[in-house]
N, C-alpha and C positions, 0 to 999 in steps of 0.2 A: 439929464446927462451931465457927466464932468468931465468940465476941460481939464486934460492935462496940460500946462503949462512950463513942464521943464522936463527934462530927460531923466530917467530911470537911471539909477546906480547898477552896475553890472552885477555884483554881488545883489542886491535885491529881487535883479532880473533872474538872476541862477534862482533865491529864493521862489519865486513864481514859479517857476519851470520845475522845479520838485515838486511844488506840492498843491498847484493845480492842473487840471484836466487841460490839455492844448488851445481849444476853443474857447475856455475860460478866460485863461491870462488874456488872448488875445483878444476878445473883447474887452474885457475889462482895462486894458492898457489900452488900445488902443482906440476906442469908439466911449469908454468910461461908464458901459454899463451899469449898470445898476440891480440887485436881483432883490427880489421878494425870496423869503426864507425857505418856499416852496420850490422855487429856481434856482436857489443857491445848494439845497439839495440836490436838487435832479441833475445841475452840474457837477457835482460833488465838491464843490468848495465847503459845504457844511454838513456837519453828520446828522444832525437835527434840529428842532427849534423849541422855543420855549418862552412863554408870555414874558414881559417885564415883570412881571411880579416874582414868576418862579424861576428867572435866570441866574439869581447867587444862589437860592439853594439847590439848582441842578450843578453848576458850577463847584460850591463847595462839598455835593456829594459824589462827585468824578471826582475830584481833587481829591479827597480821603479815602476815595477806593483807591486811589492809583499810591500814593503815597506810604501805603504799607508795603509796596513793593521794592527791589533793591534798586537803588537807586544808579550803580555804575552799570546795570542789565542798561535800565532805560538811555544811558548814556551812550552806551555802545553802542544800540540799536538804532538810536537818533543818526549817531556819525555814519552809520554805514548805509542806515536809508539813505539820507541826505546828501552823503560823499563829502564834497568840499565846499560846497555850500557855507558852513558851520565857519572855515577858519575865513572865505572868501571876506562875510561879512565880518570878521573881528579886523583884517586888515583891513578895511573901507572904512571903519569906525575906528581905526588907530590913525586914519590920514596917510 
């Protein structure tokens, strides 16, 4: 288990709350679960898994499938999934 130690940035917290499943964030925040790659599936925090061996080149062949595509589609798409998410954390990281 992992102790949390200090409080969560609300921009971070918005991050979690986009883009995992309810019962995720909240374990994971709050009790600091922990998943095996088989649980982090079935939660849906990860789409798949893949040994240490073949993780950069899964990685860099999602990367060059995805990279021939236009690039401001994927932008839009991100902002409007995400909502404010995106600007939340640039003000948190500007102070």
């Amino acid at each position: 288990m992992i102790e949390v130690l200090e409080a969560v940035e609300a921009a971070t917290m918005q991050l979690l709350r986009a883009k995992l499943p309810p019962a995720a964030a909240r374990d994971a925040l709050l009790t600091g679960k922990r998943y095996t790659a088989a649980e982090a599936i079935a939660a849906g925090i990860a789409d798949g898994e893949a040994s240490e061996g073949d993780l950069l080149t899964r990685a860099i062949a999602l990367a060059a499938s995805l990279a021939v595509k236009e690039r401001s589609i994927f932008t839009t798409l991100k902002r409007n999934l995400y909502g404010d998410v995106g600007a939340a954390l640039t003000m948190d990281a500007a102070g």
